[in-house]
Every structure is written in C-alpha cells, then in structure tokens.
C-alpha positions in Angstrom: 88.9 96.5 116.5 91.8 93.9 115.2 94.6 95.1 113.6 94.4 95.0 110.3 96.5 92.7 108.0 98.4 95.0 105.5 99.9 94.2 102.3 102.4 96.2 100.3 102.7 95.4 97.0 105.4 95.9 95.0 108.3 96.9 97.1 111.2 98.5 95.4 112.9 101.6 96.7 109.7 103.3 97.8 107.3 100.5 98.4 110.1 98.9 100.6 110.9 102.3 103.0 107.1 102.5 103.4 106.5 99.5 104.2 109.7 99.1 106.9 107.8 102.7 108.2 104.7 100.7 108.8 106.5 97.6 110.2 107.9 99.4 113.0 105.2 101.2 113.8 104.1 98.2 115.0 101.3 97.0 112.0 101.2 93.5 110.7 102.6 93.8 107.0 103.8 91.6 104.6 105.6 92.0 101.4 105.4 91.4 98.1 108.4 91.4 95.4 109.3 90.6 92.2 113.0 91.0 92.3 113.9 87.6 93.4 117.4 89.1 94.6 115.3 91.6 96.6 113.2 88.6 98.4 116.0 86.7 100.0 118.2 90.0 100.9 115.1 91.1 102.5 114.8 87.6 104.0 118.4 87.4 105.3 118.6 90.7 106.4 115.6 92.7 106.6 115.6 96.2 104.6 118.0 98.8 105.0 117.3 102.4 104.8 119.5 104.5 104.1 118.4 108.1 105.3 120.4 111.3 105.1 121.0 111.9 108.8 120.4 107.7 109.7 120.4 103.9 109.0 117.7 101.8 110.1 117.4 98.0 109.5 113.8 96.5 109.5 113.2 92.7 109.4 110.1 91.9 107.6 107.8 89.1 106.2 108.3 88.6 102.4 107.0 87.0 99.7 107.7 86.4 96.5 105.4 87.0 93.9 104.7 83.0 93.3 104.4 82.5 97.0 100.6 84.5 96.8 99.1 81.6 95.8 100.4 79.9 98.9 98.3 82.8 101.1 95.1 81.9 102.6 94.3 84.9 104.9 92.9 88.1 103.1 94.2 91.0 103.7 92.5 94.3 104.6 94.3 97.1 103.6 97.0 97.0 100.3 99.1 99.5 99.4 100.3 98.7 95.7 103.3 100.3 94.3 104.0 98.6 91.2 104.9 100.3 88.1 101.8 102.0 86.6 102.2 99.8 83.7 101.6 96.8 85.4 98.7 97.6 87.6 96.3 95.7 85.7 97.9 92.4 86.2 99.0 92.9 90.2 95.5 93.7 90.9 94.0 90.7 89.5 97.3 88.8 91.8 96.0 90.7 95.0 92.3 90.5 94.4 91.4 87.4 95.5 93.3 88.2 99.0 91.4 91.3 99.9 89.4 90.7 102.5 84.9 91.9 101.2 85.3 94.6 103.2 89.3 95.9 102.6 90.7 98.5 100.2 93.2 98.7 97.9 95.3 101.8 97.9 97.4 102.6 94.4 100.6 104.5 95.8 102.0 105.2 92.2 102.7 107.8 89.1 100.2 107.9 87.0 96.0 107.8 85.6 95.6 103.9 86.5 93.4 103.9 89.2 90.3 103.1 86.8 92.4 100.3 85.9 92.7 98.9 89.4 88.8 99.9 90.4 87.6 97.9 87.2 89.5 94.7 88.9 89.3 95.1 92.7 85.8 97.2 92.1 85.1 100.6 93.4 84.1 99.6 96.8 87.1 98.2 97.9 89.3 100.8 96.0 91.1 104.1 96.8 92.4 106.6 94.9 96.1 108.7 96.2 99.2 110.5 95.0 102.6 110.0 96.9 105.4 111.9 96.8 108.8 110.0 98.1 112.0 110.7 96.9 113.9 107.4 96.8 116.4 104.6 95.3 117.1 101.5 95.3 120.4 99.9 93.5 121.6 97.1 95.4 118.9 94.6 96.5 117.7 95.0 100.1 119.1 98.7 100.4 116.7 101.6 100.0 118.6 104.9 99.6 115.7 107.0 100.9 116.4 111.1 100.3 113.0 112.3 101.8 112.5 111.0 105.2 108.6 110.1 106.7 109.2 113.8 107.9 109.8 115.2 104.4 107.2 112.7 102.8 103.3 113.5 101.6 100.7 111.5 100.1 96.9 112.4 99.5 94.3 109.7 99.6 90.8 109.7 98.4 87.5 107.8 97.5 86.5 107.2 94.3 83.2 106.5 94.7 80.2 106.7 97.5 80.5 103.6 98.6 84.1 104.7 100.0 83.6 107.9 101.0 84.5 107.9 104.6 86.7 105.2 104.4 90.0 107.2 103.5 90.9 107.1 107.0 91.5 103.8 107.5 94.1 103.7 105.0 95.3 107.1 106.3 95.8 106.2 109.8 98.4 103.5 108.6 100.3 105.2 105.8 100.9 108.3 108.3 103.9 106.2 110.0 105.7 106.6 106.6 104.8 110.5 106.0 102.1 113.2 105.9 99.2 112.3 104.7 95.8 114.2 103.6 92.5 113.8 102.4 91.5 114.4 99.3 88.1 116.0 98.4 88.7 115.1 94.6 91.4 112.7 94.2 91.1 112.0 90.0 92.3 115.8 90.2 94.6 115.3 92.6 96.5 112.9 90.6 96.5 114.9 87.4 98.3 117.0 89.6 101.0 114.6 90.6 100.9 113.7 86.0 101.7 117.4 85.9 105.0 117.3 87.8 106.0 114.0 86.7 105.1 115.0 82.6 107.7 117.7 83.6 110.6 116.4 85.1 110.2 112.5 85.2 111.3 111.5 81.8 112.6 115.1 80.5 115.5 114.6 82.9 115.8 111.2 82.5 116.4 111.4 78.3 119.4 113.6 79.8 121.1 110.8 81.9 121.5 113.4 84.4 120.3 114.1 88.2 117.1 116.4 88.0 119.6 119.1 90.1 121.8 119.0 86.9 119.2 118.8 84.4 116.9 121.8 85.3 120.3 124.3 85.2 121.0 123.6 81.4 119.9 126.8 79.5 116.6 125.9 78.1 115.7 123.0 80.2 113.9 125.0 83.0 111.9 126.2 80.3 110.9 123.4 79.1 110.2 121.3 82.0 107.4 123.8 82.9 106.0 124.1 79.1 105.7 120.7 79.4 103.8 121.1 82.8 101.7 123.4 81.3 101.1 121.0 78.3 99.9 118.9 81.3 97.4 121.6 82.9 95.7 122.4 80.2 94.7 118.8 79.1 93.5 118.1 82.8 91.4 121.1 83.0 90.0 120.1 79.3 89.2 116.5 80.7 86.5 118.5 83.5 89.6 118.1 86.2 90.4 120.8 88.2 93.3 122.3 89.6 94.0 120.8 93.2 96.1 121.9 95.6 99.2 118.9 96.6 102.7 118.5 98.3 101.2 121.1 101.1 100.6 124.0 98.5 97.9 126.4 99.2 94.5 127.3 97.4 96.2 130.7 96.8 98.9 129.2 94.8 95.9 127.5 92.2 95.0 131.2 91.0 96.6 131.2 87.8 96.6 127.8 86.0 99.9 128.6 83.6 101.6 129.8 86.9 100.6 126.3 88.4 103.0 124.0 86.9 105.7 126.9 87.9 105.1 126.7 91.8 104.5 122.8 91.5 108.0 122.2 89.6 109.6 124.9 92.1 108.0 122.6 94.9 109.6 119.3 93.8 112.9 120.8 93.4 112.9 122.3 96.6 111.7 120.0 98.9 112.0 117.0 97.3 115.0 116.9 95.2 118.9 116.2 96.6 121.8 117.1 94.7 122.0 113.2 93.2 118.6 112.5 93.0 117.2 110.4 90.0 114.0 110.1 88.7 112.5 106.8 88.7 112.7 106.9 84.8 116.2 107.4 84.8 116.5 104.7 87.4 115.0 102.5 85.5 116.6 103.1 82.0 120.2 102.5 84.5 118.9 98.9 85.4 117.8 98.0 81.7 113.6 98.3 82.2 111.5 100.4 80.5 109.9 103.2 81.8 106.6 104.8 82.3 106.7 107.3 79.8 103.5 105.9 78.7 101.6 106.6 81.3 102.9 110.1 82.0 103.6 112.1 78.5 102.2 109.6 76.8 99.1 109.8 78.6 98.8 113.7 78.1 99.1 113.3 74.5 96.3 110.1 74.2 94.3 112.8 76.0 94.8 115.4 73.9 93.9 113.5 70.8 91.4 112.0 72.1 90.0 115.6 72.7 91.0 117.1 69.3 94.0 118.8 70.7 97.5 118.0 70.7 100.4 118.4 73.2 103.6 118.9 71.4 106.3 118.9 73.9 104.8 116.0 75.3 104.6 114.3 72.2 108.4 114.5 71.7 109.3 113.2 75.4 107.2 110.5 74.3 109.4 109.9 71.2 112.6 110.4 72.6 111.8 108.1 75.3 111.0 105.5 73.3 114.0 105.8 71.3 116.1 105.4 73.9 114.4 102.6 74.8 114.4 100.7 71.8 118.4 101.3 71.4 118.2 103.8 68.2 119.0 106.7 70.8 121.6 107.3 74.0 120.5 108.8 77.1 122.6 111.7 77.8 123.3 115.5 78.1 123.6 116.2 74.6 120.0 115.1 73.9 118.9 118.8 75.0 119.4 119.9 71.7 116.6 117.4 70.5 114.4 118.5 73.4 114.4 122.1 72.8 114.2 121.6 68.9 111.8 123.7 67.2 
C-alpha cells in the first residue's frame, strides 16, 4: 500500500502540533494556513513546539490558502481544523483535492460535521472529537500544554459506507495522541459540546485562565449547570451519553453527575495553571469566537425542541456583547453570569 498523502487543514496552535506529530513520524503532510504570517515563519523555520518538559522544531511543506488552487494531486486523508464556523467554506476549498476514495476528518469543537458531510458527502467523511490543550501567539510557535502522551481523540463513521474505514484515519492521527473508535460518534461529540458549553466561553467572558476561573465562588457551579444545560438537550435530540477523554461506562450512570466527572476530567488532565481556552484566545487576537456553535447551539436546540436552556442563553449573550464592544472581558463579569 502507498503512503497516503495527508492534508491538515487549518493549522493554528493545534492543527500545527498535530500535524509536526505526523511529519515526523514519517507521513507525507502538507499544510494549509490562513495566517499569512504563520505561512512564511513555518516556511523559514519549520514549527516550533513548545512542550512542558521539550522543544522540538519540525520543517514542513506549507501552503497558503491561495496556493490550493495551484495543487494538482488529491489528497487521501484531511484532517481539518478550522474554526467550526468556517467549516462550510474550507470544505468546499479541500473537496475538489480529495482523492474518490479519501476521507475527510473534522478535528474541531462543535455539531458541524453535517455541514462538512453535505459538501465532501458521507462517503468520504468522518466524524471525531479531539481533545489538545494548546496555544499559539507568535506565528510559527505552538505552545503545546498536553503532549501526544497527554492527548485523546475519538474518530467515527457516519454512515455505512464508512464503517470500517475509521482506521485509516486512526492509524495516522495516533503519532499526535491516543486515539479510539467511536461506536456512535454524533454522541460522542455532544459530549465534547458538553465540556466546551461549560468552560469554553464561561471562562473566556472572565479574561481569565480556566485554573483561575473555576475557583471564583459561584463559577464551579455554574460551569457544570451549564454542562448540564448541555446533557439534557443531547439526550432530548435521541443522543446518548458516551463515554470520552478515557472515562468509563460506569462514570455514564447518572446523566446530571456526567457533566461533573467530564468538567473534573478537563481540569485535571488537561488544564495547566495558564491555560486559555480557545475562546479566550481568540477574543486576545481580536476574532470572534465560537460561541455560536457551542452555547449557542444548545439553545437553537432547545428551541427548536420547545425547551429552553437559560444559562446557555446568557453565555450566548454575554459573548456577543463582548464581541460587538458594548461589554469588557474580565473578572468582574461573574456577577452577570451568576445573575438571577
């Protein structure tokens, strides 16, 4: 069998440490980038990881986003790891490079992997969750706080016609981290909704580390009220309760308990003392975030359902706030959280 040719899509702090995991495990990977800056640091001097206990420098092949046209040779296996708000226009980009018979893996936050099926079509896409702790400040530099040791992903098909297939992406995404199979990988990603819908943009509309944010009196509370906001709607949607980030069947037993053991989870084994969500990261380099996609998408769900999700609703608001410039990120904002 010939190596496959490997995209990576999107490579900002997490999409570039994968993707310099997969380059020097020896697979043939090119990148993909937005960040104009990014491109040529990468180009002059490969990607630098920053690692708690290491350094490692990676050259790799780059391109910018309107190189792809330039691209003749399809590729068999992309990882995309855009923001979940623009998955719908990367995967029209990408889909006339994947080979008939490749797949197209969404590593990202978020419900958007209809989105990317309806473009690329089911047969050619997979379904995953990923859980990396990492940032990126200064182009070319990832700061990565959970090493291929401390990282997890789940991968899963979507539809028949893919079932079986999850091992092919699998085998190449284990040089960057664990990686398992999921049996029912919609569900598995509401999982991932839950824990982000807690702690993603909560912390964020605090301008602090999630360390810092989850000891103010209140906020611990309301992180997992949010989560449970979150487990309810997935089990109303005919989702189930799945078991991610190595947890157990036995820890799935009582649904309100859930989003307790999957917060406690995160902050254990994925969280350092100055780790920032992406949300906050991005609000610190003036983009929007995903709020959308996570709390907002528990309380489109809701309503759609007849139901509403209240907590969520006012991370949503808050969020947005911030983002249009009425409201500043930042500590005393807890007050507006825990209002009411």
């Amino acid at each position: 069998m010939s190596t496959p040719r490997v995209a990576v899509l999107g490579t900002g702090a997490n999409g570039a440490g994968i993707g310099a995991d997969l380059v020097r495990a020896g697979h043939d990977v090119t990148f993909i980038e937005q960040w104009p800056a990014h491109v040529e640091a990468m180009r002059r001097h490969g990607v630098r990881v920053e690692m708690p206990h290491a350094t490692i420098t990676t050259p790799v092949t780059v391109k910018h986003l309107c190189e792809v046209a330039e691209l003749r040779d399809p590729f068999d296996l992309v990882f995309v790891l855009v923001k979940a708000y623009d998955t719908r226009w990367a995967s029209e980009l990408i889909r006339p490079l994947v080979a008939h018979d490749g797949l197209v893996v969404g590593l990202q936050n978020g419900m958007q992997l209809d989105d990317m099926a309806e473009i690329i079509g089911l047969e050619r896409t997979l379904g995953a969750v990923i859980e990396v702790t990492s940032n990126m400040f200064e182009p070319g530099v990832v700061e990565r706080q959970s090493t291929p040791e401390r990282s997890w992903f789940a991968i899963g098909s979507m539809h028949p016609s893919t079932i079986g297939r999850e091992e092919e992406a699998a085998s190449v995404l284990r040089a960057a981290g664990t990686v398992e199979i999921s049996p029912n990988i919609r569900s598995s990603k509401w999982m991932k909704l839950v824990a982000n819908a807690a702690e993603l943009v909560p912390s964020a509309i605090l301008d602090l580390p999630l360390g810092d944010a989850v000891r103010l009196t209140g906020m611990r509370e309301f992180m997992i009220a949010t989560g449970q906001e979150a487990v309810r709607t997935c089990l109303a949607t005919g989702s189930r309760l799945m078991p991610i980030f190595g947890m157990t069947e036995a820890d799935l037993a009582e649904p309100d308990d859930y989003a307790v053991t999957l917060l406690d989870r995160v902050l254990t084994d994925y969280t350092l003392p100055s780790t920032r969500t992406t949300v906050l990261q991005d609000w610190m380099k003036g983009r929007r975030s995903e709020v959308n996609e996570i709390n907002g998408f528990v309380v489109r769900e809701q309503r759609r359902l007849g139901g509403s999700a209240p907590l969520n609703e006012r991370v949503v608001d808050l969020a947005l706030r911030i983002e249009a410039g009425e409201l500043e990120a930042r500590p005393e904002n807890l007050a507006l959280l825990l209002a009411g």
